[in-house]
C-alpha positions as YAML, in Angstrom:
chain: A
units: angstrom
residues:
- id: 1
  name: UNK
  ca: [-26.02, 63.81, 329.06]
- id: 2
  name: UNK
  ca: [-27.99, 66.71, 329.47]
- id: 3
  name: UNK
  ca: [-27.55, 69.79, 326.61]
- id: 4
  name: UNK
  ca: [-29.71, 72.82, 326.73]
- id: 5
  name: UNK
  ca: [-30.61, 75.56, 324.22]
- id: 6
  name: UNK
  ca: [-32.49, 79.06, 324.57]
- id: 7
  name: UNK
  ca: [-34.68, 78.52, 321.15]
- id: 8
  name: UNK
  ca: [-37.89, 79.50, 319.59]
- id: 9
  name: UNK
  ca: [-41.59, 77.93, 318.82]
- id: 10
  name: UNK
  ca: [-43.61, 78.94, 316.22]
- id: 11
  name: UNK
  ca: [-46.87, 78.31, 316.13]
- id: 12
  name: UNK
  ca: [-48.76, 78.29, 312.33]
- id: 13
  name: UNK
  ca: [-52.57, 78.10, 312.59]
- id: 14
  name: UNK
  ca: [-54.36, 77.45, 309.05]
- id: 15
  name: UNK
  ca: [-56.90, 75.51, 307.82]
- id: 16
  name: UNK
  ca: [-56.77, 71.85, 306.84]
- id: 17
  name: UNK
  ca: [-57.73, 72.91, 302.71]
- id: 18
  name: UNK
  ca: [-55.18, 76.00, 302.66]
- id: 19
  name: UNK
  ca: [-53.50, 75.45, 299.60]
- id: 20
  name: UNK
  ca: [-49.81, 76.81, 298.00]
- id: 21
  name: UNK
  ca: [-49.01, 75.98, 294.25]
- id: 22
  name: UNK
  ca: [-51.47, 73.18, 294.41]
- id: 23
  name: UNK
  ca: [-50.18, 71.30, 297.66]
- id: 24
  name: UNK
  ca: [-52.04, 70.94, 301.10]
- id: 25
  name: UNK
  ca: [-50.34, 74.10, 302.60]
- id: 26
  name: UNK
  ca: [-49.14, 71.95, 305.89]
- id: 27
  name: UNK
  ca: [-47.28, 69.11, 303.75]
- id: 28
  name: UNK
  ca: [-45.35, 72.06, 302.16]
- id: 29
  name: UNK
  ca: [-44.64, 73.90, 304.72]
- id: 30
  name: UNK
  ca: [-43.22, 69.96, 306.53]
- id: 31
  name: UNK
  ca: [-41.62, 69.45, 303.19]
- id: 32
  name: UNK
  ca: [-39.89, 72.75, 302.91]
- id: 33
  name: UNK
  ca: [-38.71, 72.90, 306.74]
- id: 34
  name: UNK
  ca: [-37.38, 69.24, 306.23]
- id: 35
  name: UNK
  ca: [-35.21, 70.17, 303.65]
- id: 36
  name: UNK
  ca: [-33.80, 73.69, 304.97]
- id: 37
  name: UNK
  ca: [-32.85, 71.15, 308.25]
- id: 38
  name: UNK
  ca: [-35.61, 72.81, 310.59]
- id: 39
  name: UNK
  ca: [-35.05, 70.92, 314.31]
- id: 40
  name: UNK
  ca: [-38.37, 69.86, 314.80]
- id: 41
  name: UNK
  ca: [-41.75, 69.79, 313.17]
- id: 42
  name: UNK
  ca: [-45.32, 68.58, 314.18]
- id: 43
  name: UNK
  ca: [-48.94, 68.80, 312.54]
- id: 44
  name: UNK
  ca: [-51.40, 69.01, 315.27]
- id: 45
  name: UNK
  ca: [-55.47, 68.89, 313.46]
- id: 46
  name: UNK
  ca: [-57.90, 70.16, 315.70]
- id: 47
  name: UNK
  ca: [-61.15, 68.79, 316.54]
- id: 48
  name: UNK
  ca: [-63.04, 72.23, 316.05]
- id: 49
  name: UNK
  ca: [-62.01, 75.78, 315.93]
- id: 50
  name: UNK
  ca: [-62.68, 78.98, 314.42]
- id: 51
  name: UNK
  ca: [-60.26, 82.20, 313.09]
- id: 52
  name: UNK
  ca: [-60.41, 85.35, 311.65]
- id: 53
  name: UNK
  ca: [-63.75, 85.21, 309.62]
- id: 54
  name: UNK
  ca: [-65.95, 83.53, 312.90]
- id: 55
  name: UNK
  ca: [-66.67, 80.48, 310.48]
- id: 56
  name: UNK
  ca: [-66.20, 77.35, 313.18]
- id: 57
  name: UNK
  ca: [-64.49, 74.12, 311.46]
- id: 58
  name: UNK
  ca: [-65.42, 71.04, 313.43]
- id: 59
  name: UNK
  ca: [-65.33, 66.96, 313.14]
- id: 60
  name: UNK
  ca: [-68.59, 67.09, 314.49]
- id: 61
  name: UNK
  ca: [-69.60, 62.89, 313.07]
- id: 62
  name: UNK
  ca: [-73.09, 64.81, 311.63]
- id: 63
  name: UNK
  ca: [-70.59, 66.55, 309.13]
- id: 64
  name: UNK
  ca: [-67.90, 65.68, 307.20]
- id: 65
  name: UNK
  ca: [-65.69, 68.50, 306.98]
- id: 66
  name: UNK
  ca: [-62.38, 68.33, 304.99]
- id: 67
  name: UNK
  ca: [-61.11, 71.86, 306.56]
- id: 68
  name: UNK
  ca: [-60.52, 71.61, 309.80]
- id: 69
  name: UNK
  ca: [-58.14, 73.15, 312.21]
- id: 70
  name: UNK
  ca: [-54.60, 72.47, 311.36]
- id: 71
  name: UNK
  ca: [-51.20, 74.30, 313.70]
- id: 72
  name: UNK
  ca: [-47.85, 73.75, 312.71]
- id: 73
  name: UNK
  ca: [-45.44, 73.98, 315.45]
- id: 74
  name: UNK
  ca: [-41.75, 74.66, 314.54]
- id: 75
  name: UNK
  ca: [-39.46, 74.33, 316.80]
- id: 76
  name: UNK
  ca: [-35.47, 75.34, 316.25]
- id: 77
  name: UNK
  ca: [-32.91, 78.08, 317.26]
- id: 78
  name: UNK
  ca: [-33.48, 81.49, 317.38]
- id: 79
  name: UNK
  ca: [-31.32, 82.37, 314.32]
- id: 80
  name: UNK
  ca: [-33.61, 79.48, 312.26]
- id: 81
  name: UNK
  ca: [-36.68, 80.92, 312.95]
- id: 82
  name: UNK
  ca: [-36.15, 84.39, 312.22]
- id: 83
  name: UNK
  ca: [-34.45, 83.12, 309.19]
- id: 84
  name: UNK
  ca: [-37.79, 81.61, 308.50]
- id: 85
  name: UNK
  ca: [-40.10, 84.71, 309.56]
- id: 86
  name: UNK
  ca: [-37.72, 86.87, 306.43]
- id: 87
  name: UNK
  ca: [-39.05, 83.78, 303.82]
- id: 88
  name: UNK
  ca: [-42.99, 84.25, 305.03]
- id: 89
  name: UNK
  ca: [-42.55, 87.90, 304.80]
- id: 90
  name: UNK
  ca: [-40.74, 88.02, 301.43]
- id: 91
  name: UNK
  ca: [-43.53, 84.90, 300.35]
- id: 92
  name: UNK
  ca: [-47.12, 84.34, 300.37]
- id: 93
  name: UNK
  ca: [-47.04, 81.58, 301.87]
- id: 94
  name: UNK
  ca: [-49.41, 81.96, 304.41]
- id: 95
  name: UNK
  ca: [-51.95, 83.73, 302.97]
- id: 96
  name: UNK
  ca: [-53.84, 85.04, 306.04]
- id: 97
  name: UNK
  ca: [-53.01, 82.25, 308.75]
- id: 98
  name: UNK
  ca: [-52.16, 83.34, 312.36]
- id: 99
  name: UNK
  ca: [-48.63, 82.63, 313.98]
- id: 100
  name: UNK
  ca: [-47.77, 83.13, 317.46]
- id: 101
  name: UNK
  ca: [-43.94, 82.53, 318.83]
- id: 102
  name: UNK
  ca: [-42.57, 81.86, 322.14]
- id: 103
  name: UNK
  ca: [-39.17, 81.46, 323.81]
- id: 104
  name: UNK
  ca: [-38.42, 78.01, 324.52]
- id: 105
  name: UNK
  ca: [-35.55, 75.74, 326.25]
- id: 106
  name: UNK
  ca: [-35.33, 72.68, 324.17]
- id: 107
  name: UNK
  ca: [-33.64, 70.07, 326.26]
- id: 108
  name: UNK
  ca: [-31.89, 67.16, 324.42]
- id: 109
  name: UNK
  ca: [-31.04, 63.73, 326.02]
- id: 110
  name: UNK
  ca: [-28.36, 61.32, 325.19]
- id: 111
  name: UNK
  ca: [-25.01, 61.21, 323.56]
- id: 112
  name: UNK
  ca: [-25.45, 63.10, 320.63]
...
């Protein structure tokens, strides 16, 4: 069986070394959005890329770079997310990282 839902996808870029108290900034933010029972999360790391200050990150094999591109998407109901946008904006959290959203239909499969 086929169920649909109108939800939201938010889309965190930072960089690979972003920190918050201490931890890699992407395992908290997977850690914290496991535990408030997020749908859906995934850690994409980029191969190269560049953001606000121009500085390009890359895996180029010449250089070893431990800050590369990292975008968290987040994927859950409407009512979740902006639930989520009132913690970054009460937090720092984020420090300076970009986040774009878009309306999504997440389509489940199966008996659930």
């Amino acid at each position: 069986m086929l169920k649909e839902s109108e939800s939201l996808l938010l889309r965190i870029f930072i960089g690979e070394s972003d920190k918050y108290q201490g931890n890699n900034l992407y395992k908290y933010l997977v850690e914290y959005l496991r535990k408030n029972h997020f749908a859906g999360v995934t850690v994409l790391r980029g191969i190269t890329g560049f953001g606000k200050a121009s500085k390009i990150r890359s895996s180029d094999l010449l250089e070893i770079s431990s800050d590369l591109p990292v975008v968290i998407e987040v994927a859950d109901t409407i009512e979740k997310i902006e639930e989520l946008k009132k913690v970054f904006n009460k937090t720092d959290i984020l420090g300076s990282a970009l986040i774009t959203e878009e309306k999504i239909k997440i389509l489940r499969y199966g008996t659930e």
